[in-house]
C-alpha positions as CSV (number, residue, x, y, z in Angstrom):
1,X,0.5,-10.8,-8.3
2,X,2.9,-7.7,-7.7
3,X,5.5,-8.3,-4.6
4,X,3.8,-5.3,-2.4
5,X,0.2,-7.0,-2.2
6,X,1.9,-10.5,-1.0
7,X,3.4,-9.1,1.9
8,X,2.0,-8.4,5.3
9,X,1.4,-4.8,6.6
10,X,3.9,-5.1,9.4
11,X,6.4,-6.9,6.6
12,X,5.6,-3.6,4.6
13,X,6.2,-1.3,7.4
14,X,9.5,-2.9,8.1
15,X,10.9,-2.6,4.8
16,X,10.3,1.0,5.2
17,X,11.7,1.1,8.3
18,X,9.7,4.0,9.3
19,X,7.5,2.5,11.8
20,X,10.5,1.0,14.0
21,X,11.8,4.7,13.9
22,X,9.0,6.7,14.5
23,X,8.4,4.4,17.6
24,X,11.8,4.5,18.9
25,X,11.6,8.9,18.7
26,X,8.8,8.4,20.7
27,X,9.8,6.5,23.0
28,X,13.0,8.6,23.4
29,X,11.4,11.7,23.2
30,X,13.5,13.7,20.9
31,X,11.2,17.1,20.6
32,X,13.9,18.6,18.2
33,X,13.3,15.7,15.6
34,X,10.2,16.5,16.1
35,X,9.9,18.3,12.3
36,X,12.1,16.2,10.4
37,X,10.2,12.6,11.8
38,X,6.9,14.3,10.4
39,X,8.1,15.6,6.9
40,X,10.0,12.5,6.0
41,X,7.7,9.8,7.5
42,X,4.4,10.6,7.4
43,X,4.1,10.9,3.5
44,X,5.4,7.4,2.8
45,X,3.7,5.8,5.8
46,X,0.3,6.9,4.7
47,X,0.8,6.2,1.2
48,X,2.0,1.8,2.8
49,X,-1.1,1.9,5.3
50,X,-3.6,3.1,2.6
51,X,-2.3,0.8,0.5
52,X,-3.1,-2.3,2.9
53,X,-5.9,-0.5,4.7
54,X,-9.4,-2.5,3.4
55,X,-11.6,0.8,3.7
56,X,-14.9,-1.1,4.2
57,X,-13.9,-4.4,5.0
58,X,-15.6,-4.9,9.1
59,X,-12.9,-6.6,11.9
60,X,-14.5,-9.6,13.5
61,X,-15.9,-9.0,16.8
62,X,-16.0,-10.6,20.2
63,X,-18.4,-12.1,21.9
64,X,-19.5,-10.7,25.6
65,X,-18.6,-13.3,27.4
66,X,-14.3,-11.9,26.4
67,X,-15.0,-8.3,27.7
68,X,-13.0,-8.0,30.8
69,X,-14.0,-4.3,31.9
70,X,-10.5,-4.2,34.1
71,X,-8.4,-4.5,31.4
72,X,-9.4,-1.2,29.7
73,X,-6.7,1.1,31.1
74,X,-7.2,4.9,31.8
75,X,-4.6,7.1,30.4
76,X,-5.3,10.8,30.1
77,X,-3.5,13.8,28.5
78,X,-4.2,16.3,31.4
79,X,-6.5,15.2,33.5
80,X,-10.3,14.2,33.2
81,X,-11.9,17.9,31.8
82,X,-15.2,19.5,33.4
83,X,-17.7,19.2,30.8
84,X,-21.2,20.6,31.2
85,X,-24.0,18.0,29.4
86,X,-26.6,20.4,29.7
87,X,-24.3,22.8,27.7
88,X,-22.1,20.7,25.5
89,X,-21.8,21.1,21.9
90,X,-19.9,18.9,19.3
91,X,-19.1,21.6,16.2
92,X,-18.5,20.2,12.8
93,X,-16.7,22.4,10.7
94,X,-14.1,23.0,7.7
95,X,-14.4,22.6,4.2
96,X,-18.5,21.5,4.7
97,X,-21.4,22.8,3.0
98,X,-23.4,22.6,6.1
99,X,-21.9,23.3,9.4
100,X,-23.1,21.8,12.5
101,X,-23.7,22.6,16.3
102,X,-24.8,19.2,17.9
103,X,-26.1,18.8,21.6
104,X,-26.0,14.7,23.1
105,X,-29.6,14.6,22.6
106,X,-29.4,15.0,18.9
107,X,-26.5,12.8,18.5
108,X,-28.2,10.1,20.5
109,X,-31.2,10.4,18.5
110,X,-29.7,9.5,15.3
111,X,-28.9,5.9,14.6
112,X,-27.4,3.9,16.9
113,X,-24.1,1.2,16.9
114,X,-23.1,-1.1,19.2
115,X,-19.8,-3.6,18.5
116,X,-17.4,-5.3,20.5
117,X,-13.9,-5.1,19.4
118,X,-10.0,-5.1,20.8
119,X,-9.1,-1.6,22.3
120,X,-4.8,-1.5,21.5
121,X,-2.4,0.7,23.4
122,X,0.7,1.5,21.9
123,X,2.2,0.9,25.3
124,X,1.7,-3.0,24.6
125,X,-1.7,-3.6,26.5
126,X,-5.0,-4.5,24.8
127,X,-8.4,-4.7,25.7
128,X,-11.7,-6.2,24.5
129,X,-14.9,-2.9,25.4
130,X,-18.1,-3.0,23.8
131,X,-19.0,0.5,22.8
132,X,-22.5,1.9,21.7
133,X,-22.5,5.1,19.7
134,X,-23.6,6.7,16.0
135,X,-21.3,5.8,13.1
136,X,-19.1,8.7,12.5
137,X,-19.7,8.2,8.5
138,X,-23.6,9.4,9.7
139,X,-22.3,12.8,11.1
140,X,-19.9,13.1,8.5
141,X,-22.7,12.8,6.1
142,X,-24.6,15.7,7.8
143,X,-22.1,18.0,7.5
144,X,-21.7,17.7,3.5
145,X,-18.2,17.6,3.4
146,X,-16.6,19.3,-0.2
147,X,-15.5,16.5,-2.6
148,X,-11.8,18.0,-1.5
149,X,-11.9,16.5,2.0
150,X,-9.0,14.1,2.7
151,X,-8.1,14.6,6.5
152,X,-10.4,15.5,9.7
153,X,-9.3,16.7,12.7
154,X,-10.6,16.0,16.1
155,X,-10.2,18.4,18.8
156,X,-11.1,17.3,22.8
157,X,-12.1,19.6,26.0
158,X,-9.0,18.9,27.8
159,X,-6.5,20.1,24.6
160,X,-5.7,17.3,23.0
161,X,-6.1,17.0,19.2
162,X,-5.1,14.4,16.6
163,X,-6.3,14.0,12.8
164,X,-7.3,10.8,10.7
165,X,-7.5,10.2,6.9
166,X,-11.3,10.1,5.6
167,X,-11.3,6.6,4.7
168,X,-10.6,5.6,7.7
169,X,-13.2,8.2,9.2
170,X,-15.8,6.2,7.0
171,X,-15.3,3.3,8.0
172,X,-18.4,1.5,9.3
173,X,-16.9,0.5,12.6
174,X,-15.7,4.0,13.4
175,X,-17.9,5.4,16.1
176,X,-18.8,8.5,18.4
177,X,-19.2,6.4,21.7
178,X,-21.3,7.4,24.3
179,X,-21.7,4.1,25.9
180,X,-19.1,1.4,27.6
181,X,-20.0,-2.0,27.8
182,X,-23.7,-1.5,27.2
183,X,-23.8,1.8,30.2
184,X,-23.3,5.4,29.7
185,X,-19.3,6.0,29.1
186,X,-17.5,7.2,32.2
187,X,-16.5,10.7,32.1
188,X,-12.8,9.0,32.8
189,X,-13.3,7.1,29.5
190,X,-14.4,9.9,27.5
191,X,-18.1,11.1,28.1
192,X,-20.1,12.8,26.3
193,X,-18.2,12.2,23.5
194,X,-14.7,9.6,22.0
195,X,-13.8,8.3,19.2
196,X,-14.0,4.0,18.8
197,X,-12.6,2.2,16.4
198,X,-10.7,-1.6,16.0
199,X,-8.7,-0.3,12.9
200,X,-6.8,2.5,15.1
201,X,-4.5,2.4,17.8
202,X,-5.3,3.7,21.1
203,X,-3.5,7.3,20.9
204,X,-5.8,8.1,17.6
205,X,-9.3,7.5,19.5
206,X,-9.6,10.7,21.4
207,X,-11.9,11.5,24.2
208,X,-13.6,14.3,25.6
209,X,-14.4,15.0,21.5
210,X,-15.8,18.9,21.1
211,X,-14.8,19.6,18.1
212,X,-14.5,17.7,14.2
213,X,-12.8,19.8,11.5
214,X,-12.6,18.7,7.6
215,X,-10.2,19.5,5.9
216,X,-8.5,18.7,2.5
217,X,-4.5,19.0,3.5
218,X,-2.8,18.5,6.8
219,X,-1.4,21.3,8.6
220,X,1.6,21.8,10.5
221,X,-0.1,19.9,13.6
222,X,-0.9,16.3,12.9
223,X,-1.8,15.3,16.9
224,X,-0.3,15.4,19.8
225,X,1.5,12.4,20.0
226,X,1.5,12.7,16.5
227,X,3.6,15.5,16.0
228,X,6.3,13.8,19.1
229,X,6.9,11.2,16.6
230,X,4.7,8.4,16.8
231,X,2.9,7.2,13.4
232,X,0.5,9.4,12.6
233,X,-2.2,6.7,10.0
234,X,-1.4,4.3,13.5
235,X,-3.5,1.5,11.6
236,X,-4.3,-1.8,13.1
């Protein structure tokens, strides 16, 4: 069996030595290594992650009884936006074949998920939630994304953006949530519309979701913590 697949994904990460230092220019806050931490890690990390990253393989869940609803933590980019329900919109866009302009009714009409699973901050809390949405995978799917698609972007009411890779967009316990321990999400937690998932760190499930782009290369603008130096596959 070759070396790479004995070894652990944090084992692999610190042979690379890229996570240690893309968490340590975060923390520090360096905004003019800002370009060169994107160009030089992001390439290799994403090439390690995928690498160890089981696309389809489900995390174990929790049971109900290990939700403790206090130790989900609120952080927010700028503030908990104004959003309209009556007048909300999630647009799908990019390189699809069929474009889509989505109110909450017709997303909550379409199959729904429920799981229980281990929200993780990169600021070294964790938290077990219960979320209820659709599988992303099923939007995805409506859109009819060109064979080229390898990145999608998600872009939130109060500014904030950040992009996955595809796989990991696919994967069956990636969810649009618009519920929180079996109510309607809190408009603090993300209402209408964020992004849940066990294999992604906190920072890479966005609230406040408006907007999905596909796209098949990255641009300039991976996130925003993203581009301020933190890992930008952030994989669990």
């Amino acid at each position: 069996m070759p070396l790479i697949h004995k070894l652990s994904r944090r084992q692999l990460l610190q042979i690379s030595g890229l996570s240690g230092i893309s968490f340590l220019l975060s923390g520090c806050g360096v905004p003019i290594l800002e370009d060169v931490v994107g160009e030089v890690s992001e390439p290799l990390n994403q090439k390690l992650e995928t690498l160890i990253f089981k696309s389809h393989q489900p995390v174990p869940e929790f049971s109900k009884s290990e939700i403790h609803p206090e130790a989900l933590i609120i952080n927010s980019f700028r503030g908990t936006p104004v959003i309209d329900s009556t007048k909300y919109r999630l647009v799908v866009d990019g390189e699809v074949n069929n474009p889509l302009s989505l109110s909450i009714a017709q997303i909550q009409a379409l199959p729904m998920t429920e799981m229980i699973i281990r929200h993780v901050c990169v600021e070294g809390w964790a938290a077990i939630v219960q979320w209820g949405g659709v599988r992303l995978q099923e939007i995805v799917a409506l859109a009819q994304p060109q064979k080229n698609v390898k990145y999608v972007y998600f872009q939130s009411a109060d500014g904030y953006y950040s992009s996955w890779d595809i796989t990991s967009v696919l994967h069956p316990q990636t969810l649009l949530a618009y519920q929180k321990n079996g109510e309607t999400l809190p408009k603090e937690n993300g209402a209408p519309l964020r992004l849940a998932s066990p294999i992604k760190l906190g920072y890479k499930q966005s609230k406040w979701i408006t907007r999905i782009t596909l796209v098949s290369s990255l641009l300039p603008l991976k996130g925003y913590w993203e581009d301020q130096g933190y890992e930008w596959f952030a994989g669990l």
